[in-house]
N, C-alpha and C positions, 0 to 999 in steps of 0.2 A: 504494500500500500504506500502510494504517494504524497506527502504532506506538500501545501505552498501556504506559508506564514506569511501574511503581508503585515511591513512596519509601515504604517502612516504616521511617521511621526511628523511630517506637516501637509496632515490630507492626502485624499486624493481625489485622483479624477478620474472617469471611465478611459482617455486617453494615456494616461500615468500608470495605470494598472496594466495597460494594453503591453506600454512599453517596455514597462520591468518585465514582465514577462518575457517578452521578445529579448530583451538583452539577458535574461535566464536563459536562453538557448532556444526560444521555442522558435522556429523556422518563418519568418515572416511570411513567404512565399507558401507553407503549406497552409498559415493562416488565412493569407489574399485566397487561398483557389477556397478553402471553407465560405470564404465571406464572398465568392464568386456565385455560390447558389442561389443569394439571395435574388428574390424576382425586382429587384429593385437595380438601374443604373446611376449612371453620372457623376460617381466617384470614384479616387482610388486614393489608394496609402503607401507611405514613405516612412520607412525609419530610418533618422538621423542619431549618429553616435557624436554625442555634446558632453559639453562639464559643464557642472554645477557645481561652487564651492569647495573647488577643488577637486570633488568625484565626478567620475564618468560614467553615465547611462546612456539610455536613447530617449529618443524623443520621437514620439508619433507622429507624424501627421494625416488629416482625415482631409483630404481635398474633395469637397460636393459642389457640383454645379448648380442646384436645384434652389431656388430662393426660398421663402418665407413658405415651410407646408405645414399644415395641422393635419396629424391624422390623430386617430380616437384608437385608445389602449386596446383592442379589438382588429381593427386595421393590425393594426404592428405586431399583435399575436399573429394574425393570418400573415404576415410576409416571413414569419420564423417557423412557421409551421409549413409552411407551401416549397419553403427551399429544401426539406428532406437531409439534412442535417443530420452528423451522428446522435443516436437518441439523448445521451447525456448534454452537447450542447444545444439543441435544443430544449430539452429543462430547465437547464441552466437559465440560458435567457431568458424563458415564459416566465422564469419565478422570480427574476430579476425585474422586469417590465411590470407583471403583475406589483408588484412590490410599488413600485413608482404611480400607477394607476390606482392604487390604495388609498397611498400617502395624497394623492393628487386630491382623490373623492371624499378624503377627511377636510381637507383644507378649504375645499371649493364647497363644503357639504352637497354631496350629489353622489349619486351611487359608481364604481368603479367605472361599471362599463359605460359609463357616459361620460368620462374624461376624454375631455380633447387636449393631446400633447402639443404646446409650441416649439419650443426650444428642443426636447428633450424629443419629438418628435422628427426632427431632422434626419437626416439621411447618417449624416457625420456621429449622432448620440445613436443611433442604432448599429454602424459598425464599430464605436467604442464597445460597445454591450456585448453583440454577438461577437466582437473579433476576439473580445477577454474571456469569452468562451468556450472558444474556438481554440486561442492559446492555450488554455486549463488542457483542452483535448488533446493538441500536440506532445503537451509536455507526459499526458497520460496522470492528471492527478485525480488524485479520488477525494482527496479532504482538503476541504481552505480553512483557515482560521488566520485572526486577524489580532493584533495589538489594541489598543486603545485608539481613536480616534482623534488627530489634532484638528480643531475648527479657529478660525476667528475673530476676530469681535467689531464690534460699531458698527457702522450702517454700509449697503452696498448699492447699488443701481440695478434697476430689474427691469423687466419687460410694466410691470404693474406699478414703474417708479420705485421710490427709497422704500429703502426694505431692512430689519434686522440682520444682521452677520453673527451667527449663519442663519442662511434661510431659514423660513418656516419650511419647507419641503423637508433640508436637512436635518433639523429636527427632529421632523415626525417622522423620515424613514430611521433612525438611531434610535428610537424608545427601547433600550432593554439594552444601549450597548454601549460601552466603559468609552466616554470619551474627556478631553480637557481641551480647554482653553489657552491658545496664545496670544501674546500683545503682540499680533497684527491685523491693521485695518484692512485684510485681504480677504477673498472667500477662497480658504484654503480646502473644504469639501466642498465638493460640489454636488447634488440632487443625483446625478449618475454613479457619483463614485461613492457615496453613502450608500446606494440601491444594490452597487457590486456587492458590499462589502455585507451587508444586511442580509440583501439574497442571499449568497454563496456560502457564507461563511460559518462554520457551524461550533464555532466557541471563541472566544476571544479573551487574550491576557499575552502571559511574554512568550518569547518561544519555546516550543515547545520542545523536549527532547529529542534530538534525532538525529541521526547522521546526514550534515550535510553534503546533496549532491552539487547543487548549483545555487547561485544570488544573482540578483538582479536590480538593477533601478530604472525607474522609468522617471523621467522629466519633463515638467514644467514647463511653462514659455521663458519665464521671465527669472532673473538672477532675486534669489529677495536677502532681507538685510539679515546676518546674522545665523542666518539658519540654510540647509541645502535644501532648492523647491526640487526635492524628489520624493518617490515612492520605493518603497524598497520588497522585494517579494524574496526567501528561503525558502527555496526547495531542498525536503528529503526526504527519506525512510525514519519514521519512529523507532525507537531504541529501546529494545528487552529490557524487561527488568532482568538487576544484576542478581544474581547465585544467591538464596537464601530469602530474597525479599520479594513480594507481590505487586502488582502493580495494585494500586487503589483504585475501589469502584463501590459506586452504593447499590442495593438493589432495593427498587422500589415495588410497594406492592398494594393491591388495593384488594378488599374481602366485595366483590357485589352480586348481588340475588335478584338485579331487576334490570338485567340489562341482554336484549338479545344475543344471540351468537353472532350476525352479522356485523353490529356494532363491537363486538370484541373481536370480532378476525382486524374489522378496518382499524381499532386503536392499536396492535400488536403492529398493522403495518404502518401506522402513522408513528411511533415510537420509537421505529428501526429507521424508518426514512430520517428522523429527526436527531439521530449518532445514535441512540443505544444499541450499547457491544449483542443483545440478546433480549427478546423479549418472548412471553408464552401466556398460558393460561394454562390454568389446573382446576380439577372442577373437585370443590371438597362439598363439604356439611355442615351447617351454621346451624346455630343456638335453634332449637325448637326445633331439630330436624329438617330444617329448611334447605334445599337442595342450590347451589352456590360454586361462583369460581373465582379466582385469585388474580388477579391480572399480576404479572411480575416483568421487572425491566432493570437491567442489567447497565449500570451507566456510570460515566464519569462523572465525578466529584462535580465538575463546575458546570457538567449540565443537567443536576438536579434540580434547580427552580423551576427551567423552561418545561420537564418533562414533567415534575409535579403537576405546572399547570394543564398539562395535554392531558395526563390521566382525570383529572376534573372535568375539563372541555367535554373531553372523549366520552368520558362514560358518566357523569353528574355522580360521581363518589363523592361523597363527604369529608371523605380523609383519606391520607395515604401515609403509609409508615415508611419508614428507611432504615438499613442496615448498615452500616460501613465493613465491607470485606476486601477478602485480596484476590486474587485470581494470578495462574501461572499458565500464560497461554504457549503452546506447543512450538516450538519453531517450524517452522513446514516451507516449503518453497513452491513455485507455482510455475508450472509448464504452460506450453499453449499446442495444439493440437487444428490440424484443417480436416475439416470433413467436407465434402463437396464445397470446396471452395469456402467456409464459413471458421471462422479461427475460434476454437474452443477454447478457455484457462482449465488449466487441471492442480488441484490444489495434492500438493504429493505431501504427504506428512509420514513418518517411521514406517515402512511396510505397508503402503496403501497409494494409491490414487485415484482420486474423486472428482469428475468434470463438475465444471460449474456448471447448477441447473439452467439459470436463466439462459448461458449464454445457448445450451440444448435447445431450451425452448423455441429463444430466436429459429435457432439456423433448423428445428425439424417447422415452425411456423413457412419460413422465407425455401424451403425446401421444398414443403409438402409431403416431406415423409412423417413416421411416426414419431414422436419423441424416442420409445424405448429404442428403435434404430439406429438412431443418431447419438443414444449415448452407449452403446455399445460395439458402434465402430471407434469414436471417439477414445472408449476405456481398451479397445482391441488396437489401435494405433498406437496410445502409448505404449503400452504393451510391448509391442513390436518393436519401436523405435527407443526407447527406453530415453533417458539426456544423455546427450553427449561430453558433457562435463560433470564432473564428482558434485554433489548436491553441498558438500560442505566449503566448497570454493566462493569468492567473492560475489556478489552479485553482478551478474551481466545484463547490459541492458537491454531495455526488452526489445529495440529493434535488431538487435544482435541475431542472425539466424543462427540455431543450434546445428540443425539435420534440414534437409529438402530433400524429399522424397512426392513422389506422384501419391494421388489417395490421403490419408492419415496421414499427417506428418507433423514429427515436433518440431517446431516454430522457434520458440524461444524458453529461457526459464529464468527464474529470477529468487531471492530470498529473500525472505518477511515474516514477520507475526503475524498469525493469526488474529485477526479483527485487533488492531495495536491499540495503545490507551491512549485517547484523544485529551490533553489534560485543560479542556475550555469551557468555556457557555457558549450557545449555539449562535449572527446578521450580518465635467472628467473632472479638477480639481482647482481647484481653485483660480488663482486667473487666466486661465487659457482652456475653461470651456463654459458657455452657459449652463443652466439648472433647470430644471422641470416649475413649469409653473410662479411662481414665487420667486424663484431663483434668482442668480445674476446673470447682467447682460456683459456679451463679449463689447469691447471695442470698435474700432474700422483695422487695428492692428490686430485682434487676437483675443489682444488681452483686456483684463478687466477695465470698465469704464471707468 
């Protein structure tokens, strides 16, 4: 599993984020052909390698030809949906977008899907969004989490005239997430780069353990006083607990008697979608012989409050208790396997190998054959082909081919913990990009008015 830590220690921006990434290694070019599906023309992108403050990052740029467009958070779901995107980014965006359409219909009071986006509707704030999704994808991450948030202060210029710093947008997309205040009269977050970080992010505090692969900064327009106007994103692998010690996790659980089985399947997927390492239900027996089940969820320290509140949401429990334990998860390493053309992971752990079901699903869906088929040529390929390297060797990367072979064939393999401990809580930048609604306005240069 891949971690990307982003440090805003002053803000960011959907462009800022785009670029740390890209100076992380992610291929700018395989990002441009991701962001070529979209049904939308008239722009393209440039990354420029700059210094700020002495360090060197890049700097994005988003060239659109298209002038002044409103489209409605619906519109802009349809152009991410309609370009057939790998299904993660895809997600990504909608919940990023969704996210901004929220915050939009709190502030406008009006219901979501009847936000119309100005600024944040633009050609240029949609390939900030999908292109840092699209990154995420290159780079192959599966977990963001994020620092504390630096914003601004005093007043800014907006589409709706002077306006607090930071926005009201920025604000209300950060409700639940650790930020602070600098003494500058800049809009160092911006309504996109709060909505990346809000969406995507799924704990937030310092960094988190792990061995790092790659860093990156993304840049700003403009040099500011005192401080680097950059973004900074760590990428790596989570790091085992050491010889004798557990990693720490709470497990939460709830006793309820009045709640259908449908609504307990969807809050077990809602609690997993949402970090927890495991979640289940168990069906026991309560006072009076009343017939009853357990909701249990298996989770990080710092994402207890978010998930307390989802088991309330979820299921209208009254109360939930918590445990503090430890757990010592397996080391295991993870192959990949082709079955008609569809690339399978296989999670190999001491004397076993196990395909992943979803990715089964997919390729007997997109196939047309059975599932059981496709995971029993899949388990018969590894088999076969076994790794080409000693499993207790370094990690290789996963574009690294192991074996190619015709039919079944191991692909790549790589080493990791099993479900690693994510140690967080679960949510472009400042002068050189406008903000959704309320926000601030660019210049005739770029940068802030």
């Amino acid at each position: 599993m891949t971690t990307a830590w982003f440090h805003c220690f002053s803000g960011v921006a959907g462009d800022m984020a785009l670029g740390a990434l890209v100076d992380a290694g992610a291929s700018i070019d395989e990002v441009v052909s991701l962001l070529g599906r979209l049904p939308v023309g008239g722009w393209h992108v440039e990354a420029e390698a700059v210094m700020r403050a002495g360090i060197g990052g890049t700097k994005v740029h988003v060239h659109a030809r298209e002038g002044t467009v409103v489209r409605t958070a619906a519109h802009i779901q349809g152009l991410v949906a309609e370009a057939r995107l790998p299904d993660r980014v895809t997600e990504r965006a909608q919940r990023v977008f969704q996210a901004l359409a929220e915050s939009e219909g709190r502030l406008h009071r009006r219901p979501a899907d009847q936000v119309h986006f100005h600024e944040v509707g633009g050609i240029d704030a949609i390939v900030d969004v999908v292109g840092t999704c699209a990154a995420l994808e290159v780079l192959d991450v599966d977990v963001v989490t994020c620092s504390p948030i630096a914003v601004g202060l005093g007043m800014v210029r907006a589409a709706h005239g002077i306006i607090p710093n930071p926005a009201p947008a920025v604000v209300d997309l950060l409700r639940g997430v650790p930020t602070r205040g600098v003494d500058l009269s800049l809009e160092l977050t911006t309504p996109t780069g709060a909505a990346l970080m809000a969406g995507l992010s799924s704990g937030f505090g310092p960094l988190p353990p792990m061995v790092v692969a790659a860093s990156g900064f993304g840049a700003g327009t403009r040099d500011l006083d005192g401080r680097p106007n950059l973004t900074q994103v760590v990428i790596g692998a989570p790091v085992e607990a050491s010889p004798g010690s557990g990693q720490p996790v709470v497990l939460l659980e709830a006793n309820l008697d009045d709640v259908t089985g449908e609504v307990l399947g969807h809050a077990v997927s809602a609690l997993l979608a949402a970090g927890a390492h495991d979640a289940w239900v168990t069906p026991v027996v309560m006072k009076k012989g009343r017939p009853a089940h357990t909701l249990s969820a298996l989770v990080d320290p710092a994402l207890v409050d978010d998930l307390v509140a989802m088991f309330v949401a979820e299921t209208g429990t009254m109360g939930v208790r918590g445990t503090r334990l430890e757990r010592w998860p397996v080391a295991r390493t993870e192959g990949r396997v082709d079955v008609d053309g569809r690339s399978i992971r296989m999670k190999v752990g001491p004397g076993r190998a196990k395909p992943e079901f979803d990715d089964v699903a997919k390729a007997a869906e997109r196939t047309g054959r059975p599932v059981r088929s496709v995971l029993v040529e899949a388990e018969a390929a590894w088999t076969a082909e076994g790794p080409s390297v000693p499993l207790d060797e370094p990690m290789v990367e996963p574009d690294d081919d192991v074996s190619v072979r015709p039919g079944g064939t191991v692909t790549s393999i790589r080493e990791h913990v099993e479900e690693p401990l994510r140690p967080f809580d679960h949510h472009h930048h400042q002068d050189d990009e406008p903000p959704v609604g309320r926000g601030g306005q660019d210049g005739p240069d770029g940068s802030p008015a």
